[in-house]
N, C-alpha and C positions, 0 to 999 in steps of 0.2 A: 453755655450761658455764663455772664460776666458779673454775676449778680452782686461778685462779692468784692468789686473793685474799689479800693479806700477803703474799707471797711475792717474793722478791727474785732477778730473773735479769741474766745478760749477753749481750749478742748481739756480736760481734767485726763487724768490716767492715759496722755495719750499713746501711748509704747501698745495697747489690747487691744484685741481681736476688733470688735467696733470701731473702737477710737481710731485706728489709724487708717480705717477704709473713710471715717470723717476725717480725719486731716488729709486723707489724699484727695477727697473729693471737693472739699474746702480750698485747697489748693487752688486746684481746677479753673474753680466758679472764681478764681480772683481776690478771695481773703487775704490778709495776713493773720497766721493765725498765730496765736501763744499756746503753748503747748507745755503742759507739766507734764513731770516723771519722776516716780522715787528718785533715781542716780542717776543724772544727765553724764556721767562717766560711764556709764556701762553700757558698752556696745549693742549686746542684745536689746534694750531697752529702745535707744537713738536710733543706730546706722539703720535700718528699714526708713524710717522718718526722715532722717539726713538726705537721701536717695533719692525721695519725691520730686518729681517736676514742680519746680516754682518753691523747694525748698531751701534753696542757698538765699535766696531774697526776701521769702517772706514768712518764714517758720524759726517761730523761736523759742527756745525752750528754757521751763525753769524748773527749777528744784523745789517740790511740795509735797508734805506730810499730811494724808488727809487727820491724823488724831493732833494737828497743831494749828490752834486757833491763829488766825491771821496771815496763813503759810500761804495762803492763796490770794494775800491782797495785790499784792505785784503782777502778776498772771492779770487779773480782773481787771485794774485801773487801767481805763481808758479803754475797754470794749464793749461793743454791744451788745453782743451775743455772747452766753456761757453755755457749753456745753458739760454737763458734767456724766462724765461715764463713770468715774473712778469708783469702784465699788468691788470687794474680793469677791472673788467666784471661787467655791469649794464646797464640793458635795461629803468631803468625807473628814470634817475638821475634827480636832481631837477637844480644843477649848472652844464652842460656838460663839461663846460672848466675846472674848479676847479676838478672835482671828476671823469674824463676822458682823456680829450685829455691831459690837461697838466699832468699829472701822465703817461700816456702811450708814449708819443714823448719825455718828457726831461727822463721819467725816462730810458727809451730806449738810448737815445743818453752818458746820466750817467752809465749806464752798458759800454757801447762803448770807454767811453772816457779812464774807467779805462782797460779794453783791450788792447787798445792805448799803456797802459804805459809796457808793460810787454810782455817782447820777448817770453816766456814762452807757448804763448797764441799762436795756432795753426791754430783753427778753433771756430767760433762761429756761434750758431746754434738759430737763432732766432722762437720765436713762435709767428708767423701772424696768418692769418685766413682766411679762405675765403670772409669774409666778407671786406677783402683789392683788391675782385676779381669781385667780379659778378655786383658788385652797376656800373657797366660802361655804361651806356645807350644805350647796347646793345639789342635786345631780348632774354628772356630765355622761349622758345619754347620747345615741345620735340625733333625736329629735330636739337636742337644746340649744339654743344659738346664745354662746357667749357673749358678753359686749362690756363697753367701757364703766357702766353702772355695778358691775362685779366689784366685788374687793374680799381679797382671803381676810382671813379671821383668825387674828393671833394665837387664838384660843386650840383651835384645831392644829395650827401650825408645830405650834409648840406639844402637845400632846402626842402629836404623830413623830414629832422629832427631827422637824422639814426647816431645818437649819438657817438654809441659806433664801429657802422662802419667806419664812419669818425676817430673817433680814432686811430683804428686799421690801415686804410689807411696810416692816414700820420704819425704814428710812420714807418712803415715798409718804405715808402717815405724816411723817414731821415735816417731810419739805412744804404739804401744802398747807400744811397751819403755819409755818415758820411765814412762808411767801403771803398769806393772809392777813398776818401781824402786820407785816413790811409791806405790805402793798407792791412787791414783786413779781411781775409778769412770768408764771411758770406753765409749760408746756411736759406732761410725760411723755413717752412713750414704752411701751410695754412688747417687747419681742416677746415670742414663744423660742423655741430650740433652735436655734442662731446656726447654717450652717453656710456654707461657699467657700471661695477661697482665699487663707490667709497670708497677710504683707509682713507679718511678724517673725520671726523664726523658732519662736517657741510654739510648741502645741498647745492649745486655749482646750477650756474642757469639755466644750460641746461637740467638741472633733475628737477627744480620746477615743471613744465607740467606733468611730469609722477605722482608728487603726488597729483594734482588736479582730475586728474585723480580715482585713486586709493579711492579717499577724495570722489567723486559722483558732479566732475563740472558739469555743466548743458550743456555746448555747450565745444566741443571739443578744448582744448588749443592750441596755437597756436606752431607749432611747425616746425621749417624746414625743406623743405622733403629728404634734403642731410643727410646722417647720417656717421657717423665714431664713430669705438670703441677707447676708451679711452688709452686702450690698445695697440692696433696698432698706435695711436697717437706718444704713447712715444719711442715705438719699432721703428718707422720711425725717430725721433732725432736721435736715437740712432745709427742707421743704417747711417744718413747723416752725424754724424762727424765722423763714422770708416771707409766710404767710400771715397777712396782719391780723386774719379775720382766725387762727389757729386758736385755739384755745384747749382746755381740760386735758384728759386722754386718751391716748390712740391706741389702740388692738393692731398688735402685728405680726400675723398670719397670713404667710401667703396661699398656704394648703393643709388638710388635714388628712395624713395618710393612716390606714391598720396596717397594722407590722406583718400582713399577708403583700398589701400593695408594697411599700418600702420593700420586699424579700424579693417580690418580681420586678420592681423597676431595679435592683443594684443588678440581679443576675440579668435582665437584657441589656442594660449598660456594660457590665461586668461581666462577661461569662467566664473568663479566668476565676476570679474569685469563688473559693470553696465556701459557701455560706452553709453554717452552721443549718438545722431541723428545726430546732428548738427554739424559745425566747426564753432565757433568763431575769434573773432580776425582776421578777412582774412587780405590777405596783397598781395600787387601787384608781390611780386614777386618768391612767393612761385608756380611757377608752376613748371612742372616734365623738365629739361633740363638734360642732358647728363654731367657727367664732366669726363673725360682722368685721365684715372688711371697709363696710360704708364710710367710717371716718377715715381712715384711712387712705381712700381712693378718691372722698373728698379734698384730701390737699395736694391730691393728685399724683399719688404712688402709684407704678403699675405693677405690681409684683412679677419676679421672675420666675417663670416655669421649674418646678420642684427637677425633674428631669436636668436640665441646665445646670443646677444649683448642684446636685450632686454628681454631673460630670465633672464638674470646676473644681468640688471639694475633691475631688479620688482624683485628678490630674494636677492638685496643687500641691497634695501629700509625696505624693511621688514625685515631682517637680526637686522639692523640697528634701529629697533621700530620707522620707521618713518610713519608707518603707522601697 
């Protein structure tokens, strides 16, 4: 489909994991897209992006600072669609404020502001997480079905120490009050544990577990039992700014596995693989809950088969000599 032909978009943080499965598939559909990066000099960052089909013609990249107001006007001016990913992922930060929440809520509200300035701008398409969802001091049971009506609760976040969920929280928090001041069209979407196969050449952190793995961890990594392909991730952006009638947010989960099912689908995928006995790392809230795929599948997502999803992730590692 050519959906994206004339059409001018922006992709924020495009060099991550997400982002650059949406600018290849942005590509695709016929966009041109703009495309920021900390250092449009640094290889790692670019050459995967550079590579893209339909990227010599129609991918163009700028230099932006999410903590500098106005860094993102140039990027913005003159498109319709904003995607914004750019947000740090890091489970084990030493400063939370410094090298989290403040990079994810101002540098969110700095994409926003420059949105703000530019009639141009249609629709913007933020990327939350579910981790802005489940942290609500509800129970997550198997009989509970999660939904978009969820929202974690700072309070708990912070208490418990959940860094980069608190993050995630109150930038998505600010964006939709900021988008309500401005009367700016915003779309979230909220992955759970992002896996498949990655365009980048760095490892992103939702894939560090599968190479512990792979490596011979001793006690099984910790991992959450919600999963979505990376893939379908960006196919859902995609699908929320060309769908007029898109609106609020969307839960994305394509399956909910117990780290018994995950332990038997890697060994019949994998029988090489010595998997660990054990589960480490346990965590309070990793138990099996339901989460509502219906909006989701209303803007007509078909999610990928979890099986699929980690054949591609353990074939793109090793692809990749990262094991």
């Amino acid at each position: 489909m050519s959906g994206g032909v004339e059409k001018v978009v922006c992709v924020t943080g495009a060099s991550g994991y997400i982002a650059s499965w949406l600018v290849k598939l942005l590509l695709q559909r016929g966009y041109t897209v703009n495309a920021s990066v900390r250092d449009p000099n640094d290889p790692k960052k670019t050459e995967h992006l550079l590579m893209l089909d339909g990227a010599k013609e129609r991918l163009h990249l700028f230099k932006a600072d999410l903590l500098e107001e106005g860094s993102f006007d140039s990027l913005v001016d003159g498109c319709e669609g904003v995607f914004h990913t750019a947000s740090p992922v890091d489970f084990s930060a030493n400063d939370p404020q410094a090298e989290l929440i403040e990079p994810a809520v101002k540098g969110t509200l700095n994409v926003l502001r420059s949105c703000a300035k530019f009639s141009s701008v249609k629709r913007v398409v933020l990327t939350s997480s579910m981790a802005a969802v489940i942290y609500s001091g509800k129970p997550l049971t198997p009989d509970v079905v999660v939904d978009e009506t969820w929202i974690s609760d700072p309070a708990i976040c912070e208490k418990s120490k959940l860094w980069y969920v608190l993050s995630k929280t109150l930038a998505e928090k600010a964006a939709w009050e900021f988008s309500k001041e401005n009367g700016i069209d915003m779309v979230a979407m909220l992955p759970w544990w992002v896996t498949g196969p990655l365009l980048q050449p760095t490892l992103n952190a939702t894939l560090e577990p599968f190479l512990k793995l792979v490596k011979g961890a001793e006690s099984l990594p910790f991992i959450y039992p919600a999963w979505v392909d990376v893939r379908d991730v960006a196919n859902a952006h995609i699908l929320a700014f060309e769908n007029p009638s898109a609106s609020g947010r969307y839960c994305l989960v394509g399956r909910v596995l117990q780290f018994s099912e995950f332990v038997k689908l890697i060994r019949d995928l994998f029988p090489d693989i010595n998997l660990p006995e054990k589960c480490g790392d346990d965590h309070p809230f990793a138990s099996s809950c339901k989460v509502s795929r219906e909006r989701a599948e209303g803007l007509g997502l078909n999610f990928t088969p979890v099986e699929e999803t980690l054949k591609d992730t353990f074939e793109s590692l090793r692809a990749r000599n990262f094991f």
